[in-house]
C-alpha positions as CSV (number, residue, x, y, z in Angstrom):
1,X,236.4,104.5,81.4
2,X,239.1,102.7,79.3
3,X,242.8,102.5,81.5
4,X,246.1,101.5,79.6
5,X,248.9,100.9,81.2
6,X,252.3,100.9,79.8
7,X,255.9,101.1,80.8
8,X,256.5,98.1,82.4
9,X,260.1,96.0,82.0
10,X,263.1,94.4,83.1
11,X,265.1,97.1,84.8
12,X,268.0,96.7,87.9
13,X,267.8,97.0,91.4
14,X,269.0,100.5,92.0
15,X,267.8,101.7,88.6
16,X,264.3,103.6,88.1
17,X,261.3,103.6,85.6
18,X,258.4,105.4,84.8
19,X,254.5,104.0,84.2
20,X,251.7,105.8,82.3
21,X,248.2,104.6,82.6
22,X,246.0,106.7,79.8
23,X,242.3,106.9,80.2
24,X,239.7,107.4,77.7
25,X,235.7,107.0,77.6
26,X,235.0,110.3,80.3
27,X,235.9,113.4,82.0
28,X,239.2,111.9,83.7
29,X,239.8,114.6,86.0
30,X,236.2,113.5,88.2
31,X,238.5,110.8,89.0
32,X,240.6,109.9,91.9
33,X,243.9,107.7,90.2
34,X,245.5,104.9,92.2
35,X,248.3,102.5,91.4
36,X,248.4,99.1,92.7
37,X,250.5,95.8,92.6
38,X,250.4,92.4,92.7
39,X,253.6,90.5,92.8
40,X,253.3,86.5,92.1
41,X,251.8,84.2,95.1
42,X,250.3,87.3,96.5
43,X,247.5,90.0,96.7
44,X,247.2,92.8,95.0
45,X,248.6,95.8,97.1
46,X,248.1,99.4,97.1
47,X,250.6,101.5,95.6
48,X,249.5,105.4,95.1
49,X,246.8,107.6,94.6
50,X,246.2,111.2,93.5
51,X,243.3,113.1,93.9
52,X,241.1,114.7,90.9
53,X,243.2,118.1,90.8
54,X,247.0,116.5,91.6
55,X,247.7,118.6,94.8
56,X,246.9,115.8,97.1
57,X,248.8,112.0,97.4
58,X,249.2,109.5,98.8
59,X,251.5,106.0,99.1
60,X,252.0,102.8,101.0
61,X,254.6,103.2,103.1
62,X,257.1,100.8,101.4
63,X,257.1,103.0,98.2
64,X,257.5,106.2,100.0
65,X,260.1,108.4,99.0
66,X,261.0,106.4,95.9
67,X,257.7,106.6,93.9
68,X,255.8,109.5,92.5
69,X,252.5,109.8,91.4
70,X,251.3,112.3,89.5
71,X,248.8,113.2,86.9
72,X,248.0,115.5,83.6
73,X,244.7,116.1,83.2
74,X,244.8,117.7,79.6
75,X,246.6,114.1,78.6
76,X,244.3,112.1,81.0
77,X,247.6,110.6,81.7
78,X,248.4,109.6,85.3
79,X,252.1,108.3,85.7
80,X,254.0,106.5,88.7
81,X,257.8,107.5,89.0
82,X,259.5,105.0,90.4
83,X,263.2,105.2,91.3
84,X,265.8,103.1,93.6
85,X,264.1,100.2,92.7
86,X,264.0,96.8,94.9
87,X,263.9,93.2,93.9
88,X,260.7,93.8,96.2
89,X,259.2,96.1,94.0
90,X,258.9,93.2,91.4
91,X,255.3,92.7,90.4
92,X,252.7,93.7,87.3
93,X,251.2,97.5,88.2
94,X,247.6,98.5,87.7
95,X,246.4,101.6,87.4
96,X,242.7,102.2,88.9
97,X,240.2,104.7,88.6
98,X,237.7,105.6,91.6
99,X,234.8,108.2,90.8
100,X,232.5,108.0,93.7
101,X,234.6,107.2,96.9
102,X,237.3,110.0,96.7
103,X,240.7,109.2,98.2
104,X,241.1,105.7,99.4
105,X,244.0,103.0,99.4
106,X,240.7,100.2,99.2
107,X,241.2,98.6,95.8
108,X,237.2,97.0,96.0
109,X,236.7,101.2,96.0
110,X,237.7,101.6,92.3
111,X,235.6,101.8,89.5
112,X,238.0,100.6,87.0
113,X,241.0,99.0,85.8
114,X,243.5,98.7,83.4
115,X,245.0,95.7,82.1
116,X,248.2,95.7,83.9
117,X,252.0,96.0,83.2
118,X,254.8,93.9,84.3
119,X,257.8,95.3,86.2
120,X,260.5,92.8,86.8
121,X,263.8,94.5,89.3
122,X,266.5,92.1,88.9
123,X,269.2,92.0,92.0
């Protein structure tokens, strides 16, 4: 499986933003979709996940109620809604795919990864 992320940038505190992540290479919805983070000086944190049919999720507590994930299959698509950004939130976003292990915020349980796209929330 090939992940690309996109929709990072420079966006203002308060303000909000959207990530895609599109997968190619197999059947995308035998995968479990998480979004992580990894902000300078410090390890890569979980974000999100979805499960394979959308109607479960999940988020790190910090994100919750200001992020959305959410997924479309037919696109192999997943996206992260993000809105009411902090300064906080400032870090490059990967989006992860995890075939075997089902639902998990462990990132050493995903299969694979995309490249990574910056988000910079200026204050």
């Amino acid at each position: 499986v090939q992940l690309q992320a996109s929709g990072g940038g420079l966006v203002q505190a308060g303000g909000s933003r959207r990530l895609s992540c599109a997968a190619s290479g197999r059947t995308f919805d035998n995968y479990v979709m998480g979004w992580f983070r990894q902000a300078p000086g410090k390890k890569r944190e979980f974000v999100a996940t979805i499960s394979w049919s959308g109607s479960t999720t999940y988020y790190a507590d910090s994100v919750k109620g200001r992020f959305t994930i959410s997924r479309d299959n037919a696109k192999n698509t997943v996206y992260l809604q993000m809105i009411s950004l902090k300064p906080e939130d400032t870090a490059v976003y990967y989006c992860a795919a995890d075939l075997t292990t089902g639902l998990t915020i462990w990132d050493i349980s995903y299969d694979y990864w995309g490249q990574g796209t910056q988000v910079t929330v200026s204050s």
